[in-house]
C-alpha atoms as one frame of an Amber mdcrd trajectory, in Angstrom:
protein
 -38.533   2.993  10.271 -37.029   6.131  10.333 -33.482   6.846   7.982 -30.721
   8.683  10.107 -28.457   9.868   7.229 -24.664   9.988   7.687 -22.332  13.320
   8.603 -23.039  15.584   5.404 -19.090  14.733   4.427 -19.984  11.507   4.723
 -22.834  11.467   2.363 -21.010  12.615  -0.343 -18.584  10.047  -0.113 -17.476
   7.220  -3.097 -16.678   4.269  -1.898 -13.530   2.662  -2.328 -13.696  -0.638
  -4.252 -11.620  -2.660  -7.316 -14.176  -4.027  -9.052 -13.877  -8.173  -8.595
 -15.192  -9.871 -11.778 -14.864 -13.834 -12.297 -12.603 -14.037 -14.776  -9.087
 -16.693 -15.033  -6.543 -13.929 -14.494  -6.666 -11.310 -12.451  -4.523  -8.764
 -12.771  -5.919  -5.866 -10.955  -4.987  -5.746  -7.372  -1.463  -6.072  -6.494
  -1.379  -9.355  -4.797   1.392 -11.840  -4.881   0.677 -14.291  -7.702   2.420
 -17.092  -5.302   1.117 -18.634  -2.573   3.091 -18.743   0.991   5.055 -21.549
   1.812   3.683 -25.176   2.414   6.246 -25.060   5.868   4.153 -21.869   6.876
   0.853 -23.613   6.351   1.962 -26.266   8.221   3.377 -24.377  11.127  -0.092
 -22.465  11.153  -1.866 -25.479  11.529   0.012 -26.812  13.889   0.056 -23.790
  16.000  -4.019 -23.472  16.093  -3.864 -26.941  18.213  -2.502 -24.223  21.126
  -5.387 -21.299  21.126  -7.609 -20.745  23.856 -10.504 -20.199  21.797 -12.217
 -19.077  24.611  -9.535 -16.464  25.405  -9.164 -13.034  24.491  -6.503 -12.585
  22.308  -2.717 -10.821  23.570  -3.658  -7.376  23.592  -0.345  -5.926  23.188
   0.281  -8.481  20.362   3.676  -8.519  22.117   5.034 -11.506  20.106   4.405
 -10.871  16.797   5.311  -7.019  17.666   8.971  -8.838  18.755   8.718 -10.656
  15.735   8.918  -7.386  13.693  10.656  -5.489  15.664  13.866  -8.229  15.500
  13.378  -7.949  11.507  14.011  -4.338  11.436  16.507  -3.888  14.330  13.658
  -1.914  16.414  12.298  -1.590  19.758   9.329  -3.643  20.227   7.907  -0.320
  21.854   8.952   1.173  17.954   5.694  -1.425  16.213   1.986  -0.801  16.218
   0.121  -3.926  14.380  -3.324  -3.999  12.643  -5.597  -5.360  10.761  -4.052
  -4.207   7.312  -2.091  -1.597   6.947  -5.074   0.455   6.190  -6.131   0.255
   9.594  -3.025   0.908  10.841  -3.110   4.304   8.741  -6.717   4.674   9.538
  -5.507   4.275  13.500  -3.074   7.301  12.817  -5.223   9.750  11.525  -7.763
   9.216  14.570  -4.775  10.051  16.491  -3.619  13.019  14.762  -5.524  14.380
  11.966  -9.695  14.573  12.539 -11.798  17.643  12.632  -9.863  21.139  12.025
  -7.123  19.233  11.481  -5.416  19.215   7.700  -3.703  15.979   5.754  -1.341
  16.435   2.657  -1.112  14.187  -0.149   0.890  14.298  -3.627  -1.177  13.083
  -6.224  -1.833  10.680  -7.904  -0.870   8.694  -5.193  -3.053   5.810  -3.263
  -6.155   6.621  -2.933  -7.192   5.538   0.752  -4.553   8.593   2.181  -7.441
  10.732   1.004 -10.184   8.684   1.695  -9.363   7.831   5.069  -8.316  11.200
   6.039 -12.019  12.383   5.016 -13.452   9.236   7.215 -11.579  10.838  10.112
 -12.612  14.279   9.421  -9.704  16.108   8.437  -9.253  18.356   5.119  -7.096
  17.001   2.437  -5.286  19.418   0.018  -3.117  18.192  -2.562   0.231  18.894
  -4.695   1.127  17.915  -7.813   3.632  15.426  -9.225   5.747  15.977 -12.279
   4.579  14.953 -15.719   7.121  11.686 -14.874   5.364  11.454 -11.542   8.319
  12.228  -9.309   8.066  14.790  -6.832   8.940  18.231  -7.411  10.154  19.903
  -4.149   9.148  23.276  -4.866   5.714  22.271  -5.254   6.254  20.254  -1.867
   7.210  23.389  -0.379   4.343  25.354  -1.406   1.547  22.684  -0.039   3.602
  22.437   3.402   4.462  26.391   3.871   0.609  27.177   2.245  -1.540  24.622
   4.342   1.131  23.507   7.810  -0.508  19.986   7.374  -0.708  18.097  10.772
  -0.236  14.791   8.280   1.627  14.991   5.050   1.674  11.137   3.108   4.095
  10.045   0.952   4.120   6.298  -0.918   7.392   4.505  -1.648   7.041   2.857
  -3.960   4.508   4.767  -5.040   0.931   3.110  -6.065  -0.368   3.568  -8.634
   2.759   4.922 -10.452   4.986   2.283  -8.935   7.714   4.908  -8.596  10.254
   5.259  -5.568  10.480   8.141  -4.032  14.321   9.974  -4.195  15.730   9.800
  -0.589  16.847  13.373  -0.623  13.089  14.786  -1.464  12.046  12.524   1.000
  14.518  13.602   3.823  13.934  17.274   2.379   9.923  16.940   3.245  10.745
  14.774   6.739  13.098  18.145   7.510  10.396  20.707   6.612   6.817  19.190
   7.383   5.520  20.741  10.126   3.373  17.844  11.658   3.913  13.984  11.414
   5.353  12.993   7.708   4.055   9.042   6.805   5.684   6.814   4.378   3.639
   4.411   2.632   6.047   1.334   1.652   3.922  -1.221   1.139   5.727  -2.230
  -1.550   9.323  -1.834  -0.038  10.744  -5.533  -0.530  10.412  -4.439  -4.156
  12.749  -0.997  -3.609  16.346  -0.105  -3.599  16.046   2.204  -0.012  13.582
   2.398   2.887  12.407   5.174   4.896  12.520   2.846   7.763  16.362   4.495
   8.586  14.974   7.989   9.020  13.133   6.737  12.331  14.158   8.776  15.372
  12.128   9.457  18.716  12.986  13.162  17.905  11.795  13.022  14.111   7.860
  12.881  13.414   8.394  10.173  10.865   6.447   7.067  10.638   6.555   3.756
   8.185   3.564   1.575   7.237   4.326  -1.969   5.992   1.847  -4.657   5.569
   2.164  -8.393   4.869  -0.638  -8.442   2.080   2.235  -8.239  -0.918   5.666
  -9.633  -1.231   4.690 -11.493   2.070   1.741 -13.591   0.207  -0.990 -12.749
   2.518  -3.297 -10.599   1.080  -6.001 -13.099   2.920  -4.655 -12.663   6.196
  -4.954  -8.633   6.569  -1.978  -7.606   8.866  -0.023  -4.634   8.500   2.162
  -2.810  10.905   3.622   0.372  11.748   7.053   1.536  12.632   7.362   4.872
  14.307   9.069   6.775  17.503   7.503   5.317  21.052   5.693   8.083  21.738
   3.488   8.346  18.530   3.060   3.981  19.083   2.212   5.276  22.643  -0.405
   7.624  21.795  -1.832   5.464  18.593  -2.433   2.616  21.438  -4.922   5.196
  23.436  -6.993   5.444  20.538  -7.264   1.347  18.734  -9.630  -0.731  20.060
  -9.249  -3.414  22.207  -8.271  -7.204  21.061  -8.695  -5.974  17.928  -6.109
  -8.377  16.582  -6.865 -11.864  17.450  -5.189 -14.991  18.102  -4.729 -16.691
  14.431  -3.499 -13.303  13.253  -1.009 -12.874  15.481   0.194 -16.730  15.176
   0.116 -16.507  11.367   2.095 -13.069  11.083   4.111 -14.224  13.713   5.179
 -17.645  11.769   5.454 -15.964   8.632   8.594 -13.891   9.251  10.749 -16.948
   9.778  10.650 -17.670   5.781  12.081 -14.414   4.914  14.589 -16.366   2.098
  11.641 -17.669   0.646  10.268 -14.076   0.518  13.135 -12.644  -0.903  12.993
 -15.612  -3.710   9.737 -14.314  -4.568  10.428 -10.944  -4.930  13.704 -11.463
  -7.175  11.080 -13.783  -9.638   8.050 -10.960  -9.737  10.881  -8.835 -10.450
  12.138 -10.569 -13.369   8.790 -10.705 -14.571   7.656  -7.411 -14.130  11.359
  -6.725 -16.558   9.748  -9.261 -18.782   6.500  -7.305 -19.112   8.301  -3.862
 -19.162  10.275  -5.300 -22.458   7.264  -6.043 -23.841   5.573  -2.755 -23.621
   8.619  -1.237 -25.083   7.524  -2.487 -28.102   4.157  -1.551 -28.186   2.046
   1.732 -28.564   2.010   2.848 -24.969   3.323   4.481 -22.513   4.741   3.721
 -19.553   6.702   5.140 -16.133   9.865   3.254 -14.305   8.325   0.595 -11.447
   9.867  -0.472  -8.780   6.724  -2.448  -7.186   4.920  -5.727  -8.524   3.203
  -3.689 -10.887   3.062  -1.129 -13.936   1.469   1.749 -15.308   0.825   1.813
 -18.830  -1.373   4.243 -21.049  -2.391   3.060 -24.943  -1.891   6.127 -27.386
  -3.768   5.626 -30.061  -6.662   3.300 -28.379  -8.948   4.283 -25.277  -8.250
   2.937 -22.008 -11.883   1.965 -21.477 -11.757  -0.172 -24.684  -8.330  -2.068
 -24.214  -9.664  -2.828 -20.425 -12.698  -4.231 -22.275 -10.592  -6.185 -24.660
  -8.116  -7.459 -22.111 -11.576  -8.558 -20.039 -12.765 -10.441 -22.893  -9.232
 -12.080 -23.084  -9.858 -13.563 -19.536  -7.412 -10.974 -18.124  -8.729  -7.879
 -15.679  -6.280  -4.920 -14.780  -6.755  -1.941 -13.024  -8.285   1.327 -14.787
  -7.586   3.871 -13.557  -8.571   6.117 -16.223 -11.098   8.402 -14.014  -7.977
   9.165 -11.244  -6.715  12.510 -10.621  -3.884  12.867 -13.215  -4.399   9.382
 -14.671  -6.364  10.115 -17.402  -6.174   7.154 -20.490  -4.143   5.140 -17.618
  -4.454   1.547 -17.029  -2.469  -0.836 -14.060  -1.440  -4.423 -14.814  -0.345
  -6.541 -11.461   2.746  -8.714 -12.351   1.423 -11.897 -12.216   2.748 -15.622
 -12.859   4.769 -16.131 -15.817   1.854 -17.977 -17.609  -0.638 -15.102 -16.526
   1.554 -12.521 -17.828   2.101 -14.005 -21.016  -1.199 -14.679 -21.153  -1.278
 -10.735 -20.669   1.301  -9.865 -23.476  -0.404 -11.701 -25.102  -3.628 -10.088
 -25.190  -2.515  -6.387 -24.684  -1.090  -6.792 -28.260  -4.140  -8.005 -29.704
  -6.325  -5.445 -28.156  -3.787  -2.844 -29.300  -4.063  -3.698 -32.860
Protein backbone atom coordinates (compact mmCIF):
# COMPACT_ATOMS: atom_id res chain seq x y z
CA UNK A 1 0.00 0.00 0.00
CA UNK A 2 1.41 3.08 -0.80
CA UNK A 3 1.89 6.07 2.27
CA UNK A 4 0.63 9.59 1.02
CA UNK A 5 2.29 11.79 3.71
CA UNK A 6 0.51 14.92 5.00
CA UNK A 7 1.18 18.87 3.81
CA UNK A 8 4.97 19.32 4.94
CA UNK A 9 3.39 21.84 7.84
CA UNK A 10 1.44 19.23 8.68
CA UNK A 11 4.07 16.69 9.25
CA UNK A 12 5.78 18.54 11.63
CA UNK A 13 2.93 18.96 13.70
CA UNK A 14 2.48 17.83 17.77
CA UNK A 15 -0.55 16.83 18.55
CA UNK A 16 -2.64 18.32 21.01
CA UNK A 17 -3.55 16.01 23.92
CA UNK A 18 -3.82 16.12 28.13
CA UNK A 19 -2.58 13.09 28.95
CA UNK A 20 -5.72 10.90 30.61
CA UNK A 21 -4.31 8.50 33.25
CA UNK A 22 -6.73 6.33 35.60
CA UNK A 23 -6.25 7.74 38.61
CA UNK A 24 -9.29 8.92 41.58
CA UNK A 25 -8.85 12.65 41.04
CA UNK A 26 -8.35 14.34 38.22
CA UNK A 27 -7.36 17.53 38.27
CA UNK A 28 -6.01 18.35 34.93
CA UNK A 29 -8.56 19.54 32.53
CA UNK A 30 -10.78 22.24 33.57
CA UNK A 31 -14.05 20.52 33.79
CA UNK A 32 -16.78 21.23 36.21
CA UNK A 33 -16.33 18.89 39.18
CA UNK A 34 -20.41 18.86 39.38
CA UNK A 35 -22.60 17.19 37.40
CA UNK A 36 -25.72 19.08 35.57
CA UNK A 37 -28.90 19.05 37.09
CA UNK A 38 -31.11 15.85 37.66
CA UNK A 39 -34.26 18.32 36.09
CA UNK A 40 -31.92 18.68 32.93
CA UNK A 41 -31.38 14.96 32.65
CA UNK A 42 -34.76 14.45 32.91
CA UNK A 43 -35.92 17.02 30.44
CA UNK A 44 -33.24 15.41 28.01
CA UNK A 45 -34.73 12.23 28.29
CA UNK A 46 -37.87 13.18 27.92
CA UNK A 47 -37.22 15.25 24.93
CA UNK A 48 -35.38 12.21 22.90
CA UNK A 49 -39.07 10.49 22.91
CA UNK A 50 -39.66 13.50 20.04
CA UNK A 51 -36.54 12.96 17.42
CA UNK A 52 -36.97 11.82 14.08
CA UNK A 53 -34.12 9.63 14.13
CA UNK A 54 -34.44 9.24 10.68
CA UNK A 55 -34.32 13.01 10.08
CA UNK A 56 -31.63 15.26 9.39
CA UNK A 57 -31.06 17.41 12.06
CA UNK A 58 -32.25 21.61 11.97
CA UNK A 59 -29.60 22.92 9.97
CA UNK A 60 -29.76 26.38 11.10
CA UNK A 61 -29.93 25.05 14.72
CA UNK A 62 -32.46 27.91 14.89
CA UNK A 63 -33.73 26.99 18.40
CA UNK A 64 -30.98 26.51 20.39
CA UNK A 65 -29.35 29.63 18.37
CA UNK A 66 -32.75 31.57 19.99
CA UNK A 67 -31.95 29.95 23.03
CA UNK A 68 -28.60 31.85 23.21
CA UNK A 69 -29.30 34.58 21.60
CA UNK A 70 -32.33 35.47 24.41
CA UNK A 71 -29.44 34.82 27.14
CA UNK A 72 -27.27 37.48 25.84
CA UNK A 73 -29.82 40.04 24.51
CA UNK A 74 -28.65 39.18 20.74
CA UNK A 75 -29.97 38.65 17.41
CA UNK A 76 -30.39 35.11 16.65
CA UNK A 77 -28.63 36.14 13.26
CA UNK A 78 -25.63 37.45 16.05
CA UNK A 79 -24.91 33.12 17.12
CA UNK A 80 -22.97 30.55 15.19
CA UNK A 81 -23.11 27.01 17.19
CA UNK A 82 -20.64 24.04 17.03
CA UNK A 83 -19.42 21.22 18.09
CA UNK A 84 -17.14 22.77 20.91
CA UNK A 85 -16.00 25.85 20.88
CA UNK A 86 -12.93 24.63 19.21
CA UNK A 87 -14.76 24.03 16.20
CA UNK A 88 -16.40 27.02 16.33
CA UNK A 89 -12.80 28.76 16.37
CA UNK A 90 -11.57 26.20 13.98
CA UNK A 91 -14.82 27.35 11.64
CA UNK A 92 -13.39 31.01 11.88
CA UNK A 93 -10.08 30.63 10.80
CA UNK A 94 -11.29 28.62 7.56
CA UNK A 95 -13.18 31.70 7.03
CA UNK A 96 -10.61 34.21 7.54
CA UNK A 97 -7.17 33.21 8.23
CA UNK A 98 -5.68 30.07 5.84
CA UNK A 99 -2.85 30.25 3.44
CA UNK A 100 -0.96 33.81 3.18
CA UNK A 101 -3.00 34.79 5.68
CA UNK A 102 -1.35 35.73 9.37
CA UNK A 103 -2.97 34.95 13.10
CA UNK A 104 -1.71 36.77 16.34
CA UNK A 105 -1.53 35.31 19.63
CA UNK A 106 -0.10 36.59 23.15
CA UNK A 107 1.58 33.95 24.79
CA UNK A 108 1.32 31.81 26.88
CA UNK A 109 -2.09 31.68 26.12
CA UNK A 110 -4.30 28.42 24.97
CA UNK A 111 -2.69 26.48 22.96
CA UNK A 112 -5.29 25.40 20.15
CA UNK A 113 -5.26 29.48 18.84
CA UNK A 114 -1.92 28.34 17.49
CA UNK A 115 -2.57 25.01 16.66
CA UNK A 116 -5.59 25.51 14.81
CA UNK A 117 -4.40 28.46 13.00
CA UNK A 118 -1.45 26.12 11.60
CA UNK A 119 -4.32 23.33 10.70
CA UNK A 120 -5.85 26.09 8.57
CA UNK A 121 -2.72 27.25 7.08
CA UNK A 122 -2.09 30.55 8.30
CA UNK A 123 1.29 31.90 10.04
CA UNK A 124 1.18 32.51 13.69
CA UNK A 125 3.55 35.14 15.26
CA UNK A 126 3.46 35.85 18.78
CA UNK A 127 3.88 38.70 21.59
CA UNK A 128 4.82 38.50 24.84
CA UNK A 129 3.03 38.85 28.18
CA UNK A 130 4.43 40.53 31.23
CA UNK A 131 6.40 38.63 33.83
CA UNK A 132 2.66 38.78 35.79
CA UNK A 133 1.14 37.60 32.54
CA UNK A 134 -0.97 40.65 31.79
CA UNK A 135 -0.73 42.25 28.60
CA UNK A 136 1.55 44.94 27.87
CA UNK A 137 0.11 47.25 25.14
CA UNK A 138 3.20 48.39 23.71
CA UNK A 139 4.20 45.02 22.94
CA UNK A 140 0.52 44.60 21.48
CA UNK A 141 1.26 47.40 19.33
CA UNK A 142 4.39 46.18 17.96
CA UNK A 143 2.92 42.51 16.87
CA UNK A 144 -0.25 44.36 15.24
CA UNK A 145 1.71 47.46 13.47
CA UNK A 146 4.84 44.70 12.65
CA UNK A 147 2.73 41.69 11.23
CA UNK A 148 -1.29 43.51 10.25
CA UNK A 149 -2.66 40.06 11.46
CA UNK A 150 -5.96 39.13 9.61
CA UNK A 151 -6.77 37.26 13.24
CA UNK A 152 -5.39 38.52 16.47
CA UNK A 153 -6.73 36.04 19.74
CA UNK A 154 -7.10 37.09 22.98
CA UNK A 155 -8.41 34.66 26.13
CA UNK A 156 -10.49 36.11 28.97
CA UNK A 157 -9.98 34.60 31.34
CA UNK A 158 -7.00 33.62 30.18
CA UNK A 159 -5.97 29.68 30.13
CA UNK A 160 -3.52 28.64 31.33
CA UNK A 161 -2.78 31.74 33.51
CA UNK A 162 -6.39 32.10 34.53
CA UNK A 163 -6.00 35.87 34.29
CA UNK A 164 -8.72 38.42 32.93
CA UNK A 165 -7.87 40.49 30.53
CA UNK A 166 -8.14 44.62 31.54
CA UNK A 167 -11.10 46.02 29.46
CA UNK A 168 -9.18 49.04 28.36
CA UNK A 169 -6.17 46.81 26.70
CA UNK A 170 -8.78 44.89 25.36
CA UNK A 171 -10.86 47.80 23.79
CA UNK A 172 -7.28 49.38 22.98
CA UNK A 173 -6.39 46.08 20.67
CA UNK A 174 -10.35 45.81 19.33
CA UNK A 175 -9.58 49.78 18.25
CA UNK A 176 -6.21 49.07 16.58
CA UNK A 177 -6.22 45.40 15.08
CA UNK A 178 -6.38 45.59 11.68
CA UNK A 179 -8.37 42.32 10.85
CA UNK A 180 -10.99 40.41 13.04
CA UNK A 181 -9.91 40.57 16.99
CA UNK A 182 -11.42 37.08 18.90
CA UNK A 183 -12.04 36.78 22.51
CA UNK A 184 -11.69 33.53 24.04
CA UNK A 185 -14.10 33.50 27.26
CA UNK A 186 -14.59 30.23 27.87
CA UNK A 187 -14.31 30.77 31.21
CA UNK A 188 -16.48 34.03 31.47
CA UNK A 189 -19.21 32.89 34.16
CA UNK A 190 -16.07 32.90 36.31
CA UNK A 191 -15.11 36.87 35.37
CA UNK A 192 -16.01 40.26 36.56
CA UNK A 193 -16.61 41.79 32.61
CA UNK A 194 -17.28 40.25 29.18
CA UNK A 195 -16.22 41.20 25.85
CA UNK A 196 -19.61 40.20 24.75
CA UNK A 197 -20.62 44.32 25.07
CA UNK A 198 -18.01 45.36 22.53
CA UNK A 199 -20.15 43.50 19.73
CA UNK A 200 -21.14 45.86 16.91
CA UNK A 201 -21.95 45.01 13.12
CA UNK A 202 -19.35 47.82 12.44
CA UNK A 203 -16.57 46.39 14.90
CA UNK A 204 -14.60 43.10 13.75
CA UNK A 205 -15.01 41.63 17.19
CA UNK A 206 -16.11 38.21 17.91
CA UNK A 207 -16.81 36.05 21.35
CA UNK A 208 -16.42 32.27 21.74
CA UNK A 209 -18.29 30.62 24.65
CA UNK A 210 -18.78 27.00 25.09
CA UNK A 211 -20.94 24.94 27.47
CA UNK A 212 -18.06 22.39 28.40
CA UNK A 213 -17.24 24.47 31.90
CA UNK A 214 -19.38 26.33 34.30
CA UNK A 215 -22.27 24.80 32.16
CA UNK A 216 -21.27 21.00 33.24
CA UNK A 217 -21.04 19.58 29.86
CA UNK A 218 -17.76 18.88 28.96
CA UNK A 219 -19.45 15.43 27.47
CA UNK A 220 -21.77 17.11 25.35
CA UNK A 221 -19.22 19.33 23.10
CA UNK A 222 -21.21 22.55 22.18
CA UNK A 223 -19.83 25.84 21.99
CA UNK A 224 -21.03 28.92 20.28
CA UNK A 225 -20.06 32.08 18.83
CA UNK A 226 -21.27 35.59 19.15
CA UNK A 227 -20.24 38.01 16.48
CA UNK A 228 -21.69 40.85 13.91
CA UNK A 229 -24.24 39.11 11.14
CA UNK A 230 -22.09 39.40 8.54
CA UNK A 231 -19.00 37.46 9.92
CA UNK A 232 -22.05 34.57 11.28
CA UNK A 233 -23.08 35.05 7.57
CA UNK A 234 -19.91 34.29 5.99
CA UNK A 235 -18.74 31.52 8.81
CA UNK A 236 -22.16 29.64 7.64
CA UNK A 237 -20.68 29.42 3.82
CA UNK A 238 -17.84 27.61 5.02
CA UNK A 239 -19.31 24.76 8.15
CA UNK A 240 -20.53 21.78 7.01
CA UNK A 241 -23.81 20.70 6.75
CA UNK A 242 -26.00 19.09 9.79
CA UNK A 243 -23.05 19.16 11.46
CA UNK A 244 -24.86 19.63 14.74
CA UNK A 245 -27.39 17.04 15.32
CA UNK A 246 -30.56 16.57 16.98
CA UNK A 247 -29.57 15.52 20.79
CA UNK A 248 -27.10 18.40 20.71
CA UNK A 249 -29.24 20.88 19.90
CA UNK A 250 -32.09 19.49 22.43
CA UNK A 251 -29.52 19.16 25.23
CA UNK A 252 -27.89 22.75 24.77
CA UNK A 253 -31.14 23.95 24.16
CA UNK A 254 -32.62 22.54 27.69
CA UNK A 255 -29.66 23.43 29.47
CA UNK A 256 -29.97 27.23 29.45
CA UNK A 257 -33.21 27.17 31.39
CA UNK A 258 -31.14 26.23 34.76
CA UNK A 259 -29.04 29.22 34.59
CA UNK A 260 -29.60 29.75 38.76
CA UNK A 261 -28.33 26.47 39.16
CA UNK A 262 -25.31 27.52 37.02
CA UNK A 263 -24.65 30.50 38.74
CA UNK A 264 -24.80 28.31 42.19
CA UNK A 265 -22.06 26.41 40.81
CA UNK A 266 -19.89 28.94 39.87
CA UNK A 267 -20.18 30.99 43.30
CA UNK A 268 -19.08 27.25 45.08
CA UNK A 269 -15.90 26.53 42.53
CA UNK A 270 -15.22 29.97 43.37
CA UNK A 271 -15.05 29.62 46.97
CA UNK A 272 -13.01 26.75 46.47
CA UNK A 273 -10.64 27.87 44.13
CA UNK A 274 -10.19 30.96 47.34
CA UNK A 275 -9.81 27.92 49.49
CA UNK A 276 -6.97 26.48 47.41
CA UNK A 277 -5.41 29.96 46.69
CA UNK A 278 -5.11 30.32 50.76
CA UNK A 279 -3.49 27.34 50.82
CA UNK A 280 -0.75 27.98 48.41
CA UNK A 281 -0.09 31.15 50.20
CA UNK A 282 1.43 29.21 52.61
CA UNK A 283 3.49 27.09 50.75
CA UNK A 284 6.77 27.34 48.61
CA UNK A 285 5.26 28.36 45.32
CA UNK A 286 4.26 30.64 43.26
CA UNK A 287 1.32 31.63 41.96
CA UNK A 288 -0.70 34.40 39.55
CA UNK A 289 -4.40 35.98 40.40
CA UNK A 290 -7.31 33.47 38.72
CA UNK A 291 -10.33 34.34 37.83
CA UNK A 292 -11.33 30.83 36.10
CA UNK A 293 -11.92 27.30 37.82
CA UNK A 294 -8.38 26.90 37.95
CA UNK A 295 -4.72 27.99 39.08
CA UNK A 296 -1.30 28.30 38.12
CA UNK A 297 1.22 27.45 40.52
CA UNK A 298 5.12 26.92 40.15
CA UNK A 299 7.20 24.99 43.24
CA UNK A 300 10.56 26.96 43.95
CA UNK A 301 12.68 24.89 45.41
CA UNK A 302 11.28 21.38 43.88
CA UNK A 303 10.93 20.48 40.02
CA UNK A 304 7.70 20.58 38.42
CA UNK A 305 8.23 17.17 36.83
CA UNK A 306 8.77 15.65 40.34
CA UNK A 307 5.81 17.29 42.36
CA UNK A 308 3.49 16.18 39.19
CA UNK A 309 4.97 12.73 39.90
CA UNK A 310 4.31 12.98 43.57
CA UNK A 311 0.85 14.46 43.28
CA UNK A 312 0.25 11.27 40.64
CA UNK A 313 1.29 8.90 43.17
CA UNK A 314 -1.14 10.70 45.63
CA UNK A 315 -4.08 9.70 43.29
CA UNK A 316 -4.27 13.34 42.12
CA UNK A 317 -3.21 14.41 38.24
CA UNK A 318 -2.83 18.22 37.29
CA UNK A 319 -1.77 19.81 34.37
CA UNK A 320 2.12 20.36 33.57
CA UNK A 321 2.74 22.57 31.77
CA UNK A 322 6.31 22.84 32.37
CA UNK A 323 7.47 22.44 28.50
CA UNK A 324 4.95 25.67 27.41
CA UNK A 325 6.25 28.74 25.97
CA UNK A 326 6.94 30.92 29.07
CA UNK A 327 5.77 28.27 31.55
CA UNK A 328 8.78 26.86 32.45
CA UNK A 329 8.68 24.91 36.26
CA UNK A 330 4.71 25.63 35.86
CA UNK A 331 2.09 23.29 36.90
CA UNK A 332 -2.16 23.76 36.58
CA UNK A 333 -4.48 22.35 39.25
CA UNK A 334 -8.44 22.31 38.11
CA UNK A 335 -10.59 23.38 41.16
CA UNK A 336 -12.23 20.44 41.91
CA UNK A 337 -14.83 19.19 44.69
CA UNK A 338 -14.15 20.18 48.10
CA UNK A 339 -13.04 16.57 49.03
CA UNK A 340 -10.79 16.42 45.78
CA UNK A 341 -9.18 19.57 46.58
CA UNK A 342 -8.38 18.78 49.96
CA UNK A 343 -7.38 15.74 48.90
CA UNK A 344 -5.05 18.08 46.70
CA UNK A 345 -3.78 20.35 49.62
CA UNK A 346 -3.26 17.73 50.95
CA UNK A 347 -0.81 16.12 48.85
CA UNK A 348 0.85 19.27 47.28
CA UNK A 349 2.24 19.78 50.85
CA UNK A 350 3.61 16.48 51.16
CA UNK A 351 5.23 16.44 47.83
CA UNK A 352 6.61 19.89 48.66
CA UNK A 353 8.40 18.78 51.67
Amino acid sequence: MTRIDPRSDIKVMSKYHSPQVDVPIRLNTNESPFDPPTAWLHDVNDALQSIHWNRYPDRSASKLRAAIAARHGVSVDNVFVANGSNEVLQTLLLTYAGAGRTVATFEPTYQLHTHLSRISGATVVSGDRREDFTLDLDEVRRVLNTYSPHVTFLCSPNNPTGRIEDRAVVDEVVRTAPGIVVIDEAYAEFADWSALELIQEDRAVAVSRTFSKTWSLAALRLGYLIAPTWMIEQMEAVVLPYHLDTFKQIAGEKALAYVNEMDARVAGIVSERERIVAHLGALPVDTWPSGANFILFRPRQIGALVVWQRLLEAGVLVRDCSSWDRLQGCLRVTVGTPEENGVFMSALSRALS
